[in-house]
C-alpha positions in Angstrom: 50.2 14.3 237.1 50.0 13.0 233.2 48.1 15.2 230.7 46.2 14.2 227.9 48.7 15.5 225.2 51.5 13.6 227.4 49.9 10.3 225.7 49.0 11.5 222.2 50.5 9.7 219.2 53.4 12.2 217.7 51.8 14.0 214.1 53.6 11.9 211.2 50.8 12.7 208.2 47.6 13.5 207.0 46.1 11.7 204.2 43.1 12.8 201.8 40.3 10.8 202.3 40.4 10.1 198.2 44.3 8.5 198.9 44.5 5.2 197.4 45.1 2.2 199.8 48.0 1.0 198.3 49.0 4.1 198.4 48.2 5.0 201.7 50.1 2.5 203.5 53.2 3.2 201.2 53.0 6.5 203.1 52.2 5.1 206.0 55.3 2.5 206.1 57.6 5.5 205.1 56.6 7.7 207.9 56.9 5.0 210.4 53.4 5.1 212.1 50.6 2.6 212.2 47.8 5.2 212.7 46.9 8.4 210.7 43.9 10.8 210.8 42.1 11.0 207.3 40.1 14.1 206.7 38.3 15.5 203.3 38.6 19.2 202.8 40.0 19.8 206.2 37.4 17.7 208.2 38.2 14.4 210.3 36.4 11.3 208.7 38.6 8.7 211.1 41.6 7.0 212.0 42.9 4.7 209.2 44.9 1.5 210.4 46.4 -0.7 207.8 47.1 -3.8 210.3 43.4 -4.3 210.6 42.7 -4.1 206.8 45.6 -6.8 205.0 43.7 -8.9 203.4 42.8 -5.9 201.0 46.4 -4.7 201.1 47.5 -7.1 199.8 44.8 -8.1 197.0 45.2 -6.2 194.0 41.8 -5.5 193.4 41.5 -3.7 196.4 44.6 -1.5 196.4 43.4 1.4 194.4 40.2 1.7 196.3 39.9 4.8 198.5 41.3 4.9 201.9 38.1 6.3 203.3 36.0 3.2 203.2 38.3 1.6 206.0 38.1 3.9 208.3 37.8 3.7 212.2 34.9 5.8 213.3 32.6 6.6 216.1 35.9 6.2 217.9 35.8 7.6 221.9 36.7 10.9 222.6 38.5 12.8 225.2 39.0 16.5 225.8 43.0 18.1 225.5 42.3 19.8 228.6 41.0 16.9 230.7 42.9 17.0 234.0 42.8 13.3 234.4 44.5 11.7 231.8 43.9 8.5 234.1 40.0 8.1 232.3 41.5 6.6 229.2 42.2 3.3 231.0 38.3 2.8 231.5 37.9 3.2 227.8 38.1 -0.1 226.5 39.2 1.0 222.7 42.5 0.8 222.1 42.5 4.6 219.5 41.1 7.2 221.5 40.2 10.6 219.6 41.3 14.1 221.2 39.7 16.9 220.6 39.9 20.7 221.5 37.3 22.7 223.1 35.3 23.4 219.7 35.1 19.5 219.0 38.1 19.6 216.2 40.9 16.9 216.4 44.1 17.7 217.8 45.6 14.2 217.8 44.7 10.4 219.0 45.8 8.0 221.6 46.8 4.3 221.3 46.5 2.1 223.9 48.8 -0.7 225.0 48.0 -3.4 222.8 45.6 -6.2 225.4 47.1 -9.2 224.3 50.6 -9.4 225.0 50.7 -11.1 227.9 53.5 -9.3 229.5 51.3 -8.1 232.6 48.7 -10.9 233.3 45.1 -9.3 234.8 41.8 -10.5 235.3 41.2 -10.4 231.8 43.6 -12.0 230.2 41.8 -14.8 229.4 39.4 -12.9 227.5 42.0 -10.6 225.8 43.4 -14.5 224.6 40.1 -15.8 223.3 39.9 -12.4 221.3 43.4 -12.9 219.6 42.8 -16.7 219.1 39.5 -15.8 217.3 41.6 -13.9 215.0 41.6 -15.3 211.0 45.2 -13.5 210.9 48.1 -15.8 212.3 49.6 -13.3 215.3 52.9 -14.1 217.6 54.1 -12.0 220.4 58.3 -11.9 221.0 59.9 -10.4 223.6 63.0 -7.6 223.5 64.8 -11.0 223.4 62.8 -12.2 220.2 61.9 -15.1 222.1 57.9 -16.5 221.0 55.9 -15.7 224.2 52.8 -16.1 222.3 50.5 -17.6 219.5 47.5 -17.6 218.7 45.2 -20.5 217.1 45.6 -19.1 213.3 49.4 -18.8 213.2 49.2 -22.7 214.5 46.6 -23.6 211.5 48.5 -21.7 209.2 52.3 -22.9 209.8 51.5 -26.7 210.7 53.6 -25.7 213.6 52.5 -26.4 217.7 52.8 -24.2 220.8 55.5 -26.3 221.7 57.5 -25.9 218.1 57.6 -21.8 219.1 56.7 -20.9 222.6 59.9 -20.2 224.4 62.1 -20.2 221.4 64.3 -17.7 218.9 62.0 -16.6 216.2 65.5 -17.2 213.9 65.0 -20.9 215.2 61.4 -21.3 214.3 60.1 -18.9 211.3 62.3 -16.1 210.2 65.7 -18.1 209.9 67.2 -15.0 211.1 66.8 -11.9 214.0 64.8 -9.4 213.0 67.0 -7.0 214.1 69.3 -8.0 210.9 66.0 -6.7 208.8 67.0 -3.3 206.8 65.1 -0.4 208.4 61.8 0.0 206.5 61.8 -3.5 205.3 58.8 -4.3 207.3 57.3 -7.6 205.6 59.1 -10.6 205.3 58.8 -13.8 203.2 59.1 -17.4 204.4 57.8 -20.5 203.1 56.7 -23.2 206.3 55.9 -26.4 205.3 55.0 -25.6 201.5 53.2 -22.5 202.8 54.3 -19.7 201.5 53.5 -16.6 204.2 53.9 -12.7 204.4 54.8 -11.6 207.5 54.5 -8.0 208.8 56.1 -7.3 212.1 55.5 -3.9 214.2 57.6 -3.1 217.4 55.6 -2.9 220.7 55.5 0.1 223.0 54.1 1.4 226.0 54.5 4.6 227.0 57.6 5.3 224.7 59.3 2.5 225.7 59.8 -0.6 223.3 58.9 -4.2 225.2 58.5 -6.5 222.5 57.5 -7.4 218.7 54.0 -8.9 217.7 54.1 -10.4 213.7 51.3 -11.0 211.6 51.0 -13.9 209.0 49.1 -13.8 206.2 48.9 -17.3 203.7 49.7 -15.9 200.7 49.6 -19.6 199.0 46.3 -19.8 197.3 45.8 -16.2 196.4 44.8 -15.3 192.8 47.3 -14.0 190.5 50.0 -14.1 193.5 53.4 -15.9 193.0 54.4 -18.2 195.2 57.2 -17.6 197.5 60.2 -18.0 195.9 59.1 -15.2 193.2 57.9 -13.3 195.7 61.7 -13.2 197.3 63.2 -12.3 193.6 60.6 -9.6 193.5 61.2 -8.1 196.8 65.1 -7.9 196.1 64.3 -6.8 192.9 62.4 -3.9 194.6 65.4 -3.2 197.4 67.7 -2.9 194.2 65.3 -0.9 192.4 65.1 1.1 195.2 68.9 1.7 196.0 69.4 2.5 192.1 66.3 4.9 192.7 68.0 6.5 196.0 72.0 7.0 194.4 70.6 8.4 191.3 72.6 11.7 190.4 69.4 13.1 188.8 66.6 14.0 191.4 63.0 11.9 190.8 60.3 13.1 191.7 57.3 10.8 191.9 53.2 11.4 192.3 50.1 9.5 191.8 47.2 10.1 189.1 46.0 13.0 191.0 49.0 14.7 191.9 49.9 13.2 195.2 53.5 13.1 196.3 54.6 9.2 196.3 58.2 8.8 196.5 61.5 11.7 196.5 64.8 10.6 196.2 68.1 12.4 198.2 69.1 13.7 195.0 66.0 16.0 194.4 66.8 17.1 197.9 70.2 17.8 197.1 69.3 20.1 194.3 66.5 21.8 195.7 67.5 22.2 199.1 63.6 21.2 200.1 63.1 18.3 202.4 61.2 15.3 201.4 59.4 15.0 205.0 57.7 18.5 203.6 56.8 16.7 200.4 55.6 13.0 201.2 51.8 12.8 200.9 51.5 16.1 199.8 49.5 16.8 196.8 51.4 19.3 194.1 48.4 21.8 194.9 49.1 22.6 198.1 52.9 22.6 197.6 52.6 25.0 194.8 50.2 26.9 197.2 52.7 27.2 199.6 55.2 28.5 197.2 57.9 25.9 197.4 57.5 25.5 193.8 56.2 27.6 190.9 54.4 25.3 189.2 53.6 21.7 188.9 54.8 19.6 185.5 51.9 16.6 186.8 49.1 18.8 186.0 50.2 19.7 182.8 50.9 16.3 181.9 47.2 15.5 183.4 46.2 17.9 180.3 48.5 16.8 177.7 48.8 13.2 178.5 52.4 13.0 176.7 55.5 13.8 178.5 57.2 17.6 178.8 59.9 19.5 179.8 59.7 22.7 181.8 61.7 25.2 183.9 60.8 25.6 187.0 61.6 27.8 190.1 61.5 26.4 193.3 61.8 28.6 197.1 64.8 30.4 197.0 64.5 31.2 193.5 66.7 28.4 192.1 65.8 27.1 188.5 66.0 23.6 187.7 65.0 21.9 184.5 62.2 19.3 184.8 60.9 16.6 182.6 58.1 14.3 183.4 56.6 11.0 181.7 53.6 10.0 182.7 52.6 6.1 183.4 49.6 4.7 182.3 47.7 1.9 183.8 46.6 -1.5 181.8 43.1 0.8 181.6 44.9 3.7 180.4 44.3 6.2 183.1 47.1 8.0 184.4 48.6 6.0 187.6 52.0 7.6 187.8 53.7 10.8 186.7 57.5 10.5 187.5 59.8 13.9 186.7 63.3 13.9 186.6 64.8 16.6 187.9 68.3 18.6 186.8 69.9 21.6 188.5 69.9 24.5 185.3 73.1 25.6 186.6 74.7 22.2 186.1 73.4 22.4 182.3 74.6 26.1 182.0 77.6 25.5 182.6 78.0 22.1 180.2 76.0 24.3 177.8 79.0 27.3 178.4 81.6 24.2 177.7 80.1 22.9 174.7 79.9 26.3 173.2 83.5 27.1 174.2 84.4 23.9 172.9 82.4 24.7 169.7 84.1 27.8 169.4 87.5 26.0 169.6 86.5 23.6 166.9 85.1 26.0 164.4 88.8 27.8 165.0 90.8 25.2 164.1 88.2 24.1 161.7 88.9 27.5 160.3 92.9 27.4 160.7 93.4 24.2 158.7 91.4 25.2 156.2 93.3 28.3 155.7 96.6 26.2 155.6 95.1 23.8 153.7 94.3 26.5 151.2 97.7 28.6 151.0 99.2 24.8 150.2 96.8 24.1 147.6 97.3 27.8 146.2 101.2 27.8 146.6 101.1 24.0 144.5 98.5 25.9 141.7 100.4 29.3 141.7 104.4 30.2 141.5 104.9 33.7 143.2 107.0 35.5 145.2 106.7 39.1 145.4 104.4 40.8 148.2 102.3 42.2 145.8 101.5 39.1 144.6 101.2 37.4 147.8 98.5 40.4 149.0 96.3 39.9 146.1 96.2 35.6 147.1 95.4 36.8 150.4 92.6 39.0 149.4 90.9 36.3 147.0 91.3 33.7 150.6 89.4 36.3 152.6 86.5 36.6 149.9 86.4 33.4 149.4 84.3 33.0 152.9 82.0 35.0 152.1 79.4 35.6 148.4 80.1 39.2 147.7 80.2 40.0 144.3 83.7 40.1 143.0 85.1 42.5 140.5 89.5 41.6 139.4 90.7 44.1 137.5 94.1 43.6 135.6 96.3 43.4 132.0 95.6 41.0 130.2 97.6 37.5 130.5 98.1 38.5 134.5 95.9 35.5 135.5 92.7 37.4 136.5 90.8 34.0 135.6 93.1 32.0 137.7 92.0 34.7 141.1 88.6 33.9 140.4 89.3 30.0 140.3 90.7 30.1 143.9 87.9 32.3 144.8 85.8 29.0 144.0 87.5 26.5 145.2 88.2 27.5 148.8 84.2 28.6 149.3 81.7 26.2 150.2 80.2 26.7 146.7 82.5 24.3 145.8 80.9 22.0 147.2 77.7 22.4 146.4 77.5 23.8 142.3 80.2 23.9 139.7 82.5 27.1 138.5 80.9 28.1 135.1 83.5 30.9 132.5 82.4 32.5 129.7 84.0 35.3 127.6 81.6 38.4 127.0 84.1 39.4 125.0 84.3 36.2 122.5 80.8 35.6 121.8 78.3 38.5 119.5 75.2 39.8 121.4 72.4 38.4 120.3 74.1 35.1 121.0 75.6 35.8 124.4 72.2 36.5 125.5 71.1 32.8 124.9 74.3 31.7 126.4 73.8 33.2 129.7 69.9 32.8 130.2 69.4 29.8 128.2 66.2 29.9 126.0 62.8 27.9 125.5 61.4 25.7 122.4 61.0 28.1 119.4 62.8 31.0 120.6 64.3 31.4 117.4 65.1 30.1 114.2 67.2 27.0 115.1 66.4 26.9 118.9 66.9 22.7 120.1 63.1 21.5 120.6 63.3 21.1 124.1 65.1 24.2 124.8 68.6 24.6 126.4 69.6 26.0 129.9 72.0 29.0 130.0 75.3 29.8 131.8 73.1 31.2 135.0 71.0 27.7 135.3 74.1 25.6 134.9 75.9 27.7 137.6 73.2 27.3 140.4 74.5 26.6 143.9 78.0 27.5 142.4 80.0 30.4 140.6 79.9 32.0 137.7 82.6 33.6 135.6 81.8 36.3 133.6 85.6 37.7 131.9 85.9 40.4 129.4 83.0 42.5 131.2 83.5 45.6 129.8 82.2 43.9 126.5 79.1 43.4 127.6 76.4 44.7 125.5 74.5 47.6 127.0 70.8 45.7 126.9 72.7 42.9 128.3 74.0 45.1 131.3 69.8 45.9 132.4 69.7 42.0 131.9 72.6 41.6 134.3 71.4 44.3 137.0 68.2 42.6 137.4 69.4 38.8 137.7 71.7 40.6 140.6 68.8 42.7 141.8 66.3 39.7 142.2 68.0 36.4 142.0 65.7 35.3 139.2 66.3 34.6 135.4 63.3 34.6 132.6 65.0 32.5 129.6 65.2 34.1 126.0 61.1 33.1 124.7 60.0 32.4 127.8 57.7 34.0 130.7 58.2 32.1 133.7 61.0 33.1 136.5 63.3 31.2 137.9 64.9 32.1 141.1 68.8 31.5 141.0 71.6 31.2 143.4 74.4 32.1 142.7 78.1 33.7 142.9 79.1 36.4 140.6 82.3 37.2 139.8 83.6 39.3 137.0 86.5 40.4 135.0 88.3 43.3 132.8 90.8 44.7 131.3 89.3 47.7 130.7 89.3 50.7 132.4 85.6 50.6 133.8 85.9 54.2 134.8 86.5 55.5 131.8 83.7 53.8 130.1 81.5 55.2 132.4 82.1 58.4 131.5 81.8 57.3 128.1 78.5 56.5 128.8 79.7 52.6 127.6 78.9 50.7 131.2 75.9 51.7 133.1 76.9 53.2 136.7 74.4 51.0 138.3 76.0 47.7 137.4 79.1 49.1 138.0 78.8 49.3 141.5 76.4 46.0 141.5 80.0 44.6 140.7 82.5 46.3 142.2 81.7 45.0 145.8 85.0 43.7 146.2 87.5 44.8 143.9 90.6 42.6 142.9 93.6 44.0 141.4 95.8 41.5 139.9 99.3 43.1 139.6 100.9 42.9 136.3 104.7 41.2 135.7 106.3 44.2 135.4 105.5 45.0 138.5 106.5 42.2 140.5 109.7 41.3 139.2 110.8 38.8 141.9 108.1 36.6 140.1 109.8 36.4 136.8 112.4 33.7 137.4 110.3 31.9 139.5 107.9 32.0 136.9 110.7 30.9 134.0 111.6 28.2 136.1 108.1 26.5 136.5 107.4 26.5 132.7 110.4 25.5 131.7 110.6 22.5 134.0 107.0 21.5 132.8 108.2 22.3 128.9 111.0 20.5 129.5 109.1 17.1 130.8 106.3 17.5 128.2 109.0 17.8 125.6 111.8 15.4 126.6 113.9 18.6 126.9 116.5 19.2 129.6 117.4 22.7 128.7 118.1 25.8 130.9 119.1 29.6 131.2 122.2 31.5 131.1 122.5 34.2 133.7 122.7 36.5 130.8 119.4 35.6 129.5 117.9 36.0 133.0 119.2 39.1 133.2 117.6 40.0 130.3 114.6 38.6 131.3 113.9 40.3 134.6 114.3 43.7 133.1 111.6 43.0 130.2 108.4 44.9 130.5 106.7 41.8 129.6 103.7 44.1 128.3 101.7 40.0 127.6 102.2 39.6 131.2 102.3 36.1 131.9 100.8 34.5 129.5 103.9 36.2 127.3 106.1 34.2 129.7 105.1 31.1 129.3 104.4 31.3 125.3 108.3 32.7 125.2 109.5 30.0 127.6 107.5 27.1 125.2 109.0 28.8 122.2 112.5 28.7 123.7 112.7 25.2 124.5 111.4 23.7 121.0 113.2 25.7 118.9 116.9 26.4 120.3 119.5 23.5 119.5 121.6 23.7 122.8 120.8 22.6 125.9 121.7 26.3 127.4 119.0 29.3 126.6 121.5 32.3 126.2 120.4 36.0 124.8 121.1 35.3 121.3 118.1 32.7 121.5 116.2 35.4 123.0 114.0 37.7 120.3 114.8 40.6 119.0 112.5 42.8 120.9 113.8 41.3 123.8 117.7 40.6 123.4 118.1 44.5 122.5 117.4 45.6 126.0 120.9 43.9 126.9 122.6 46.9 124.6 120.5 49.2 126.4 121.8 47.7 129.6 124.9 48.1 128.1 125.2 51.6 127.2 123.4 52.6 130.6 125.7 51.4 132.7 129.1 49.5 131.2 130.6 50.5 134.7 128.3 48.0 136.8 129.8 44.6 137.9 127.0 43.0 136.4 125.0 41.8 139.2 121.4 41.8 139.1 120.5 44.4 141.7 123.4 46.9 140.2 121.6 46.3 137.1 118.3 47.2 138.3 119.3 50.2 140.1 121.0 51.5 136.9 118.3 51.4 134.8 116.0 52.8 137.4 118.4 56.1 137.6 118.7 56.3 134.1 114.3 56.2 133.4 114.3 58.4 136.2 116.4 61.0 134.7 115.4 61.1 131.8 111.5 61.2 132.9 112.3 64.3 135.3 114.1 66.0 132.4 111.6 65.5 129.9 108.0 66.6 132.3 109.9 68.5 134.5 107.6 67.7 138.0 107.6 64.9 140.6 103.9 65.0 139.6 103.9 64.6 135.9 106.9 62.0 135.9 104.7 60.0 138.8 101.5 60.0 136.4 103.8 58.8 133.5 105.5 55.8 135.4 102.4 55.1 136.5 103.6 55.5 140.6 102.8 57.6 142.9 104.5 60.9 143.5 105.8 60.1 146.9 107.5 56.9 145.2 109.0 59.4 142.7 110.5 61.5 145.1 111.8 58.8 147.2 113.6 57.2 144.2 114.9 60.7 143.0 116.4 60.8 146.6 117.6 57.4 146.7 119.9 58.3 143.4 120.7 61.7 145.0 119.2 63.6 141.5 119.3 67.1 142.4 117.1 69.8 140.1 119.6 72.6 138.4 118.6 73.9 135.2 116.4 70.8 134.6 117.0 67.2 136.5 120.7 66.1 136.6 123.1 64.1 138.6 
């Protein structure tokens, strides 16, 4: 025997009795069910049907009305547990309520619809005069889609007689094509009959499960307000199919509610991404699905608040992240219509973000690298070396250059200790952004070197420019400056100092007011800074203000495989300044290589000036070399007559000779390492190199 709950309708969706009706039957098209219960804070109100309300459908003034004031009620009612399901067919309504024991409903019932004359009865003729009364045009097909039926309005409205349909293809008559070629969920169709231009809504019909026919509605859309006519209507309803497969095939998930937070539309990509199905989601408001913790939190109610659009994180079942950002969409009143989030999946953007930064990361490295080489080229076209030492203290200057510690270069003077703190400029980004400012402490008297550096205010003294003048610190902002010949400075100078590089502020000479400065310091001597210390001459404090990073600039002596590189630059760039094409005997570069050169390089290149305007012969031999100079080739000479004259045997013997003759006059590897100015371990490994041996004082 057939039970009650055999015949109820299957549960698609609730809907809130405050739903929209546009909105409503949007929900009610996408779960694919002409009925649903409405209820308002859990209690049944009715049965909402939109065939029987389409005139308001389809006006938009009526759309955003709520669905509860077209509601079936005081509909008849029938017990789950009724052992005779065979009652219902002496109800005449066709949506029966069930209930449960208490009263509360469990589900409905829908009748087979009276008017399809498929199984004529006694009452036939009065289920016809019902459907002809009808304002809405109605036909009946067949599984065939053959017209079976029509009813008085569908005549009135098409032009069209019983004979022009009855027993034809709908695809002959109306449609111009089967139904059955209609996309699934494309449920209204426009055709235009005789200048009419009609919407029509087809439904399939079933009894018992089983599908026996179709039954379309018509609605004369012609002379509605603010409704375009039929052709528009067709560009608007592609429009909306292409609108919808974009919406469908995005990559990004969309998320889309109502006003009040009621879910509307989810595309396959959000389910994709949040691994949440959209049948759990339809018609859901974003209270109850944050209640039931398949999300965190809901971005539509924030936007509610805020009214502009945001960005959050949010954490959905599972404990996936994804990154959300909604806009809301205002109606032409202003209130809030839509909300409509797009969603990304945070591990997606994590790993772009772990790219970008690795990618960064590559870029800032060979940023980094050419820079580098395009400093050691620019270096290696401003400076001529060739020793290591040389090389160590350009690679030094490079590496400070990055950074705006406080430079101290120490060296002889004429080594090129100004030159150092030129590259240090040039390869920092203060070159960029503020100029390299020199000036001698050592060339300029006290009370004026003060002005100099701080600048000074109208009337600071007799003479002062009206309008004041900035100092060496001003001029130098955003850049460098130089200060050489450090150890000069005067002692109420050196407070002046520590304080400018204490606070990054200057007061100018008459003034009060501070300005803050930013800038690079770098300094210079040829002093021995340690010594003045102890001398109480340079304050300890400023010492070590300065001596951040020290810079010691090796002299010539020292780095002998400079000196004919050296001799060669200057006397190419003599040569071309001079209209000179002069050179060097080997003798003279002999002679040249073993010279203490105690003027370092600025000795060189005033000797190598000096040597090209004033000799007569294109060839520089040691007779045209100075006095002081030529006589070391006797020296040479008398050292070692033996030697085959090559530069190296050269070198060696006057090495062994000093060295001799240092051991025998101090008598210790310590002592004779203090004189040369090395360090005892080089000492001794040079003594052993010449195989000196100590008998009765250093000998062979």
């Amino acid at each position: 025997m057939m039970q009650i709950s055999d015949l109820l309708q299957p549960k698609n969706i609730w809907l809130e009795a405050e739903t929209q009706l546009g909105i409503a039957t949007s929900q009610l098209s996408m779960a694919q069910t002409e009925a649903a219960p409405v209820r308002s804070d859990a209690t049944f109100l009715g049965l909402f049907v939109p065939s029987l309300h389409w005139r308001h459908i389809i006006n938009p003034e009526y759309r955003h009305r709520p669905v509860k004031e077209y509601l079936l009620q005081d509909l008849p009612k029938v017990d789950i547990n009724a052992t005779n399901a065979s009652e219902i067919d002496e109800i005449s309504c066709c949506f029966i309520i069930v209930t449960n024991t208490t009263g509360d409903y469990v589900g409905h019932i829908i009748k087979d619809r009276p008017f399809l004359p498929l199984a004529p009865g006694p009452d036939t003729a009065l289920t016809t005069a019902i459907i002809d009364s009808l304002p809405i045009g109605t036909i009946a097909m067949d599984l065939k889609e053959t017209v079976v039926y029509a009813n008085d309005a569908v005549l009135k409205t098409t032009g069209l007689t019983r004979r022009d349909l009855i027993g034809l293809p709908i695809s002959d008559t109306l449609f111009r094509k089967k139904l059955s070629t209609i996309p699934a969920g494309a449920d209204c169709e426009i055709v235009v009959i005789n200048g009419k231009t009609l919407m029509a809504t087809c439904s399939k019909i079933k009894i018992q499960g089983n599908s026996c026919g179709t039954v379309a509605v018509f609605q004369n859309i012609s002379r509605a307000d603010n409704l375009p006519s039929g052709l528009e209507l067709e560009a608007m309803k592609n429009i909306a199919v292409e609108f919808s497969a974009i919406f469908e095939n995005s990559y990004d998930g969309i998320y889309i509610t109502d006003g009040e937070g009621n879910t509307l539309r989810v595309n396959q990509a959000y389910e994709r991404i949040t691994g949440l199905n959209r049948k759990n989601l339809l018609g859901k408001n974003m209270k109850e699905i944050v209640a039931k913790g398949l999300l965190n939190e809901s971005i539509t109610f924030k936007i509610r608040k805020s009214r502009v659009p945001l960005t959050i994180s949010q954490k959905i079942h599972g404990g996936k992240e994804i990154l959300v950002s909604g806009t809301p969409v205002f109606d032409e009143k202003g209130e809030l219509s839509r909300v409509v989030s797009n969603v990304r999946d945070m591990t997606e953007l994590n790993n772009f973000r772990r790219q970008l930064k690795k990618s960064q990361e590559r870029a800032s490295q060979y940023e980094y690298e050419v820079k580098n080489l395009r400093a050691s080229q620019w270096v290696r076209t401003q400076l001529v070396y060739g020793s290591k030492k040389m090389e160590e203290t350009i690679d030094l200057a490079l590496q400070v250059a990055r950074v705006d510690s406080t430079v101290l270069v120490n060296g002889e003077s004429g080594t090129g200790k100004e030159i150092i703190a030129n590259i240090i400029h040039r390869q920092s980004q203060r070159a960029e952004t503020g100029s390299f400012i020199k000036i001698n402490c050592g060339a300029i008297p006290g009370p004026l070197l003060e002005s100099e550096l701080f600048g000074y205010e109208e009337g600071a003294f007799t003479g002062a420019k009206k309008q004041g003048k900035p100092g060496m610190f001003e001029l130098a902002n955003n850049g460098t400056l130089f200060l050489d010949e450090i150890a000069d400075l005067p002692q109420e100078l050196q407070v002046k100092l520590l304080r400018v590089l204490q606070f990054k502020e200057i007061i100018r000479v008459g003034g009060v007011k501070t300005q803050k400065i930013n800038i690079r310091l770098i300094t210079a001597t040829s002093k021995n800074l340690d010594e003045l210390m102890a001398k109480g001459e340079f304050r300890t404090d400023l010492y070590y203000r300065l001596k951040v990073v020290p810079i010691t600039v090796p002299p010539l002596r020292e780095r002998p495989d400079d000196i004919l590189p050296l001799t060669a630059f200057y006397l190419n760039r003599f040569n071309k300044q001079y209209n000179y094409s002069k050179g060097l005997s080997k003798d003279a570069q002999e002679v040249l290589v073993t010279h203490k050169w105690p003027g370092n390089v600025r000795e060189l290149v005033n000797l190598v000036e000096r040597l090209v305007v004033t000799t007569r012969g294109n060839v520089i031999t040691t007779d045209d070399l100075p006095t002081s100079i030529s006589r070391q080739k006797d020296q040479l000479t008398k050292i070692a007559p033996h030697t085959a004259g090559s530069l190296q045997e050269i070198l060696d013997a006057v090495e062994k000779e000093t060295l001799v003759r240092a051991f025998r006059e101090h008598g210790s590897s310590r002592k004779v390492a203090s004189a040369l100015k090395i360090s005892q371990t080089s000492a001794m490994r040079k003594a052993r190199k010449h195989k000196l041996v100590f008998k009765k004082g250093w000998a062979e």
